[in-house]
C-alpha positions in Angstrom: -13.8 -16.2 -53.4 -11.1 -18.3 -51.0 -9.6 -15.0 -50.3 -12.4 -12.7 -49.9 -13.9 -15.3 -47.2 -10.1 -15.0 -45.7 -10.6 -11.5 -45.2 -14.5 -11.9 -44.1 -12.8 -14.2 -41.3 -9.8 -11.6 -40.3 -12.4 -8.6 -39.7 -14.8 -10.8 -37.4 -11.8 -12.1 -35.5 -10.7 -8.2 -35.6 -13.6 -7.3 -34.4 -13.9 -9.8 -31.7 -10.9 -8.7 -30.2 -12.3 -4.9 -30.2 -15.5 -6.2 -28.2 -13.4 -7.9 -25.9 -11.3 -5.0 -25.2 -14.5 -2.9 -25.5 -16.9 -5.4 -22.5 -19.1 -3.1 -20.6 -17.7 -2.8 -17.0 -19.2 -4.4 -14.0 -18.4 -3.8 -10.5 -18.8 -5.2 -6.6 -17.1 -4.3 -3.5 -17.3 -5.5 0.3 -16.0 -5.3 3.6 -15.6 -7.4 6.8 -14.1 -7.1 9.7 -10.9 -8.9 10.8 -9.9 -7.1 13.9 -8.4 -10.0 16.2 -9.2 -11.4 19.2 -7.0 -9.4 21.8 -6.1 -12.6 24.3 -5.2 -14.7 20.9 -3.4 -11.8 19.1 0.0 -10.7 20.5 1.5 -9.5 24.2 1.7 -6.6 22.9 -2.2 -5.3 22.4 -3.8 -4.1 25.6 -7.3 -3.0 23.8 -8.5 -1.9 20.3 -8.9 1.6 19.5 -10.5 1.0 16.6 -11.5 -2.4 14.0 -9.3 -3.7 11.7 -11.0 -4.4 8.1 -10.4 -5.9 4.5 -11.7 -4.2 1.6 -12.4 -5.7 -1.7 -13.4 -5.0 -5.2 -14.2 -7.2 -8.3 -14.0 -5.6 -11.7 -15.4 -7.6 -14.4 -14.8 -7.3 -18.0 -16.3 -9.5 -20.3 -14.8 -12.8 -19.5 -12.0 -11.3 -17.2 -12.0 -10.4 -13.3 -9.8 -8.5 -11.5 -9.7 -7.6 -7.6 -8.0 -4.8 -5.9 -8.2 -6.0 -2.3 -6.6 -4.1 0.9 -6.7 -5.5 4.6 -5.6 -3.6 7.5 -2.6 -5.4 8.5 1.3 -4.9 9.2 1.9 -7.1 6.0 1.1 -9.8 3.4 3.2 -12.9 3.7 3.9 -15.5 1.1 1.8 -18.3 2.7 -1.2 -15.8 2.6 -0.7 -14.5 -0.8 -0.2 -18.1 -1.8 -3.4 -19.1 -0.4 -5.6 -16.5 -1.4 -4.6 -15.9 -4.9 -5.0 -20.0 -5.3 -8.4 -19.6 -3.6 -9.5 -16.4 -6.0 -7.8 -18.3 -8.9 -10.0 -21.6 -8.4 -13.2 -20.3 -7.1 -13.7 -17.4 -8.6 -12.1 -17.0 -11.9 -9.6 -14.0 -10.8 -6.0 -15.4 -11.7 -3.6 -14.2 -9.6 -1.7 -11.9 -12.2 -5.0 -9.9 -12.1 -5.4 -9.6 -8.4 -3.8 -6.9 -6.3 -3.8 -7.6 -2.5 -2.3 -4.6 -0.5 -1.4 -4.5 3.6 -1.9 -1.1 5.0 0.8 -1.3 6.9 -0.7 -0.1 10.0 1.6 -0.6 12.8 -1.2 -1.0 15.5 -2.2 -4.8 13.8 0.0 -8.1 14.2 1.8 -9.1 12.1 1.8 -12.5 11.0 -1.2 -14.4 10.2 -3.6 -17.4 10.7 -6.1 -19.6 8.3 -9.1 -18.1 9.6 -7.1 -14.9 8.5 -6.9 -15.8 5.1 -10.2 -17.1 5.0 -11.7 -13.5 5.9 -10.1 -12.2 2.8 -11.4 -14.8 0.5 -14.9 -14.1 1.8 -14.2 -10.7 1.0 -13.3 -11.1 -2.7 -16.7 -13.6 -2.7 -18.7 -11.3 -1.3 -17.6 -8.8 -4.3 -17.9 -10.9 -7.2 -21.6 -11.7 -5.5 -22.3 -7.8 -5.7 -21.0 -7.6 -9.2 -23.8 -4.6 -11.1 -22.6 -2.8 -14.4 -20.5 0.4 -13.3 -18.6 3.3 -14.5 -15.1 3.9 -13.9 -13.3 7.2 -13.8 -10.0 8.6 -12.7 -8.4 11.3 -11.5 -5.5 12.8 -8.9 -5.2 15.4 -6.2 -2.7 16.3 -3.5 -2.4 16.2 -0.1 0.4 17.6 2.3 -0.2 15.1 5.6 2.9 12.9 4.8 7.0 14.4 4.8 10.2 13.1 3.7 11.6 11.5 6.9 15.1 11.4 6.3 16.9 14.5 7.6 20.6 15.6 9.1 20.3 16.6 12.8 21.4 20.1 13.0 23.1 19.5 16.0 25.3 16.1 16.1 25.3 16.4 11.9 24.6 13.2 12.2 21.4 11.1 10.0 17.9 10.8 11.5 14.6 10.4 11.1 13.0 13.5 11.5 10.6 15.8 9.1 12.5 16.9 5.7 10.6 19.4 4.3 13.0 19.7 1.6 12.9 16.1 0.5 11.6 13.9 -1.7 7.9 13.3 -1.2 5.4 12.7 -3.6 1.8 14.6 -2.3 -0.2 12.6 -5.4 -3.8 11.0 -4.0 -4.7 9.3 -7.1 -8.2 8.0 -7.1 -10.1 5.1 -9.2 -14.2 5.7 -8.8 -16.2 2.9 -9.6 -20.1 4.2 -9.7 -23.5 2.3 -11.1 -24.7 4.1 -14.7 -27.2 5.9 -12.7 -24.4 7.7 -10.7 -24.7 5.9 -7.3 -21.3 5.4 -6.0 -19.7 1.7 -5.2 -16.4 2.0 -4.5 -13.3 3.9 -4.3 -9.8 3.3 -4.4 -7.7 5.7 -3.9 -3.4 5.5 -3.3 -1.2 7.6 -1.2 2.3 7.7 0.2 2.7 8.0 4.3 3.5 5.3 6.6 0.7 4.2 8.6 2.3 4.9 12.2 0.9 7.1 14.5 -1.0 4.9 16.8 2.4 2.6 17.2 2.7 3.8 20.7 -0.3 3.1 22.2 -0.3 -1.1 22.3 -3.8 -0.6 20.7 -4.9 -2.2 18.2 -6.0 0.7 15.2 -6.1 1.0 11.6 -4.4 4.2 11.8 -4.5 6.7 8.7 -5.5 4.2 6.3 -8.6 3.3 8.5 -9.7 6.5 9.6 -9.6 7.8 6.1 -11.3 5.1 4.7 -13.9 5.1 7.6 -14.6 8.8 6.5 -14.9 8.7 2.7 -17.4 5.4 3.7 -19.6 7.6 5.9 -19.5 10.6 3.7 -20.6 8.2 0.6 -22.9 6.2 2.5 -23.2 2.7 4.3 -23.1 0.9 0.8 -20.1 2.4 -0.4 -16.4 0.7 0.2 -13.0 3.2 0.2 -10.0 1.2 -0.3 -6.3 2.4 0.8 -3.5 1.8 -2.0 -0.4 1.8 -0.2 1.8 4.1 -1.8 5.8 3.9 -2.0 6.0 5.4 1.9 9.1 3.7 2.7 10.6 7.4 3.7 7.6 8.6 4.3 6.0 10.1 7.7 2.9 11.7 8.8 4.0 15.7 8.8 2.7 15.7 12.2 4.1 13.3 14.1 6.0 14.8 17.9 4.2 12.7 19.7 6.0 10.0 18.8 9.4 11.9 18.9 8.5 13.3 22.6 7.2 9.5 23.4 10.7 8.4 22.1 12.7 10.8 24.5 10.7 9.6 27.4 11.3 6.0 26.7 15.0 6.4 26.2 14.9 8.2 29.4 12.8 5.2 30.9 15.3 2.8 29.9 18.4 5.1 30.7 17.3 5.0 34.3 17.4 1.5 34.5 21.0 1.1 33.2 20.5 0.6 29.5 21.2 2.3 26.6 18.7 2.7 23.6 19.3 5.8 22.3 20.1 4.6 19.1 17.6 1.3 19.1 13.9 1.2 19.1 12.2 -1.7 21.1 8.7 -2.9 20.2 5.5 -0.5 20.5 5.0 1.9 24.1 7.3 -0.4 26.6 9.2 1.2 28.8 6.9 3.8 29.6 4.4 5.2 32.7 1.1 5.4 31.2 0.1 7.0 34.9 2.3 9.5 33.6 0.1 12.4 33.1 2.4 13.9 30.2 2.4 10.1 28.7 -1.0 9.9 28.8 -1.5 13.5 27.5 0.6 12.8 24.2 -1.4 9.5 23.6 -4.8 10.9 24.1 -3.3 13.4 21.4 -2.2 10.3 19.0 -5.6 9.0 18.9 -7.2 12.3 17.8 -4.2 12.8 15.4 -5.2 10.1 13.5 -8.9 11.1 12.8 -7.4 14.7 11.8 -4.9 13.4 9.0 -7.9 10.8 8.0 -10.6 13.7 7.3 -8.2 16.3 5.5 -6.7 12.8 3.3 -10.6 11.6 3.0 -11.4 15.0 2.0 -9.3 15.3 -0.8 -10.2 11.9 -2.1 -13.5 13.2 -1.8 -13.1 15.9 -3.8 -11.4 14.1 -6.6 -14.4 12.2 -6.6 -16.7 15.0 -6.8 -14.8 17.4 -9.4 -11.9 15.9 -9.8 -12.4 13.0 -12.2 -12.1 12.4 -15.9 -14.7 11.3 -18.2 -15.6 7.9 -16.9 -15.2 4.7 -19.0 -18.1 1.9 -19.2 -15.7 -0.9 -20.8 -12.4 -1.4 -20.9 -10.1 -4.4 -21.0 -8.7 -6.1 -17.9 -5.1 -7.6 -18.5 -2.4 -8.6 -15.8 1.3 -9.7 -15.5 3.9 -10.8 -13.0 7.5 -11.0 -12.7 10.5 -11.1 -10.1 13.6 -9.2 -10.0 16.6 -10.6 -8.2 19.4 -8.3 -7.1 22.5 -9.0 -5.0 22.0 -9.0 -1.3 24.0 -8.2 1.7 23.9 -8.6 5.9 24.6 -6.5 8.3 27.0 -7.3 10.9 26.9 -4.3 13.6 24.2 -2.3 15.2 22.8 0.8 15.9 19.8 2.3 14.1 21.3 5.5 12.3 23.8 8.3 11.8 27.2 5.8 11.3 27.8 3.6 8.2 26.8 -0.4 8.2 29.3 -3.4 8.1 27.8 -5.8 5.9 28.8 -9.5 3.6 27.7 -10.4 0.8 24.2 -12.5 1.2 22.2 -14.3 -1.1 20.0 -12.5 -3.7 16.9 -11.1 -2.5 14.2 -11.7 -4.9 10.8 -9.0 -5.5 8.0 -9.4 -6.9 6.4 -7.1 -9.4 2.6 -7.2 -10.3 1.0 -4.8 -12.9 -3.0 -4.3 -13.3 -4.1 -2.6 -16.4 -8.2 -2.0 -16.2 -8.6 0.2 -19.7 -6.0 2.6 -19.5 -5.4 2.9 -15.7 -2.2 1.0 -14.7 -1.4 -0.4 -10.4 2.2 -1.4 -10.2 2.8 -3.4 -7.1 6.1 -4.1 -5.1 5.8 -6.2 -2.5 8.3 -4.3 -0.3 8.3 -0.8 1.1 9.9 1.2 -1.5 11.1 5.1 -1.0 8.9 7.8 -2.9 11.6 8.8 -5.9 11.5 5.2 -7.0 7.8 5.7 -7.5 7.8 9.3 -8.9 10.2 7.4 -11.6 8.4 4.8 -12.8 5.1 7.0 -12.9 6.9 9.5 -15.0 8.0 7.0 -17.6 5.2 5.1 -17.7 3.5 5.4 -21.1 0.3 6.0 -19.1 -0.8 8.7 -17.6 -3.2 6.8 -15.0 -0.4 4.9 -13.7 0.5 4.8 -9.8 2.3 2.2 -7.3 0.8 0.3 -4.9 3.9 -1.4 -2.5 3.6 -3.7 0.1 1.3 -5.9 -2.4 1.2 -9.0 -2.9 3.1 -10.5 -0.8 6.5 -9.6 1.5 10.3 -9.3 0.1 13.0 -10.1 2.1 14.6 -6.7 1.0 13.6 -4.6 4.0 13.2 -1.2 2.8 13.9 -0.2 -0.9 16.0 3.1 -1.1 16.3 4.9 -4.1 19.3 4.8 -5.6 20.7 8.0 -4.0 19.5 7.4 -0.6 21.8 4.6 -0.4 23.9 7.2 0.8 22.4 8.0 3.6 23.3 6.9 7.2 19.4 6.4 8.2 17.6 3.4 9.6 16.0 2.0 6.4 18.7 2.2 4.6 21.0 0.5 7.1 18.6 -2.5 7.5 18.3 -3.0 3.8 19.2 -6.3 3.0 19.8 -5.1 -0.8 23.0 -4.0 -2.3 23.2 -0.3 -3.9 22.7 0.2 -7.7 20.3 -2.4 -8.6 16.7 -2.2 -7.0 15.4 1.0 -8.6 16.2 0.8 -12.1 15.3 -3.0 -11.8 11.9 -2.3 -10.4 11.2 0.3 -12.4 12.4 -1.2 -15.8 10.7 -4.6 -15.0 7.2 -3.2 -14.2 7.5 -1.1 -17.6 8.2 -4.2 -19.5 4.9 -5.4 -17.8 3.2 -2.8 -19.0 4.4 -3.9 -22.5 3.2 -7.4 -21.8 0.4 -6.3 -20.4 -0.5 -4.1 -24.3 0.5 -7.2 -26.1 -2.0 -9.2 -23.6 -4.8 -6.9 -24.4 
């Protein structure tokens, strides 16, 4: 009799754990605006071209939240990381192994931020969890050909620079998350894609870029209720595919500065100084920026939207929410000479830089964050050995290494900007990154 109650009390605890891993799904998503005030911001901003926004959505699963949160800004620091993942922690029951909080990396916002910041992006998780409604959730991938290796040998002076490598790594993946009510109506999207966010750089406007305008489209082609998130994929040698502008602005600025005695050929100073905006070729390439960036955001939005629409696979009304965390340390370096690419760094040895790794599994669709811009092949890596095949990388997230740029392991042979300025030694980041967010993923099946 002891032993048949035994067994009695092992099924129901068995099946406890099933219905727990089995809790119907239930969903809320918002978005407010966090565009700055232009006199308060930075120098730099002369107007806005278009507002700045953070997006946020709560998944719920029986007694577990998660939130996938992205904010259109340059990046996340520590201090607000620390603050809002307390703040979700305390107040609304989302630890901070479950939350995933991703910059866009638009380089039209300032960087840097303020408490009343932070505060915007709590009241955006809030306003999720308030909107919480049971939901479906369904996955599925596309492609899209609006970002390009930027990492190429100049034909001429065979020499390392950033230019459009058709032939390089680059991985075209739009991999989209649907959240929708059981009646079909949509809630939210998320959706993650590689390409640096840096079109409208040159203008001294203040813009959410690609990630904005493609959000902004899926939003009104969904309706006024629905929220499109940007996952920042691993875009650290990533470009838009179209993207002279900025080269012909470049030549004009060097020329700028030439003229005045001083030398930048191979140096990049801060946003659209040193140019003539009365210029009528200046202004002719800037005007052309700003329409740029609508273009790339409809033909990304409309992929995402077709995933959406015939793209997905069978959605999922329950599935377990799990998280996990870890750093990797690896050794570091500093450079010691100049020059932004196309001759080999002089560097010491520096203390170890430390990254942080996140992992979100909702059912069996897995986020691995990085909060450091890491290059394309180190994502394509970790997605192929994943054990799941919903997996993708969302960088930038979570916070803000010291590393600078993450190469792969073979571009640390290459004479180009990013990999110059990394502050991390070859042979270590890649295989650490990718090996400790596997072992998440572990730690996240054992969790479940």
């Amino acid at each position: 009799m002891r032993q048949f109650t035994k067994i009695v009390a092992l099924a129901l605890l068995l099946c406890a754990g099933a219905a727990h891993s089995a809790a119907p799904l239930r969903v809320g998503a918002a978005k407010l605006e966090v565009t700055p005030d232009i006199e308060g911001s930075s120098a730099q901003f002369i107007d806005v071209l278009d507002p700045l926004f953070v997006r946020a959505i709560v998944i719920e699963s029986g007694d577990r939240r998660a939130a996938l949160v992205t904010v259109d800004a340059g990046a996340i620091g520590a201090s607000t990381w620390d603050y809002v993942s307390r703040r979700a922690a305390d107040e609304l029951g989302i630890p901070e192994t479950q939350l995933i909080l991703t910059a866009t990396h638009t380089h039209s916002a300032p960087f840097g931020a303020n408490r009343a910041f932070e505060e915007r992006l709590v009241d955006a998780i809030t306003s999720a969890a308030a909107a919480l409604q049971p939901a479906h959730m369904a996955f599925g991938t596309g492609v899209s050909y609006i970002n390009v290796n930027r990492n190429i040998v100049d034909r001429k002076t065979h020499r390392w620079w950033e230019g459009p490598n058709y032939e390089g790594v680059s991985d075209k993946t739009v991999a989209v998350m649907a959240f929708e009510t059981p009646e079909g109506r949509p809630i939210a999207i998320y959706y993650n894609y590689a390409v640096h966010a840096v079109i409208t750089g040159n203008l001294d406007m203040i813009s959410a870029d690609i990630p904005g305008a493609t959000s902004n489209y899926i939003e009104e082609s969904l309706g006024a209720d629905v929220v499109a998130l940007w996952s920042t994929g691993a875009s650290g040698d990533q470009n838009p595919i179209y993207f002279q502008q900025t080269y012909d602005l470049r030549q004009i600025r060097i020329e700028d500065y030439a003229r005045r005695g001083e030398d930048i050929s191979n140096a990049m100073p801060p946003g659209g100084q040193g140019m003539d905006r009365n210029n009528p070729h200046v202004a002719l390439l800037m005007d052309q920026q700003k329409r740029m960036i609508l273009s790339m955001g409809q033909m990304l939005g409309e992929e995402v939207l077709r995933v959406a629409r015939f793209g997905l696979e069978r959605p999922v009304t329950a599935g377990a929410i799990v998280g996990a965390q870890t750093t990797i340390r690896c050794p570091g370096r500093q450079r010691t000479d100049t020059g932004r690419a196309g001759t080999p760094g002089t560097y010491v040895d520096a203390d170890p830089v430390a990254i942080r790794l996140s992992l979100l599994k909702i059912g069996d669709t897995v986020i691995g964050g990085v909060d450091a811009e890491v290059f394309s092949a180190i994502a394509q890596r970790f997605k192929a050995e994943s054990p799941y095949k919903h997996t993708m990388m969302a960088s930038l997230t979570n916070g803000m290494a010291r590393s600078g740029y993450v190469p792969s392991d073979e571009a640390f042979g290459y004479q180009t900007f990013e990999v110059l300025g990394s502050r991390l030694k070859p042979g270590c980041a890649e295989s650490e990154i990718v090996k400790g967010l596997l072992k998440l993923i572990a730690q996240a099946d054992d969790g479940a």
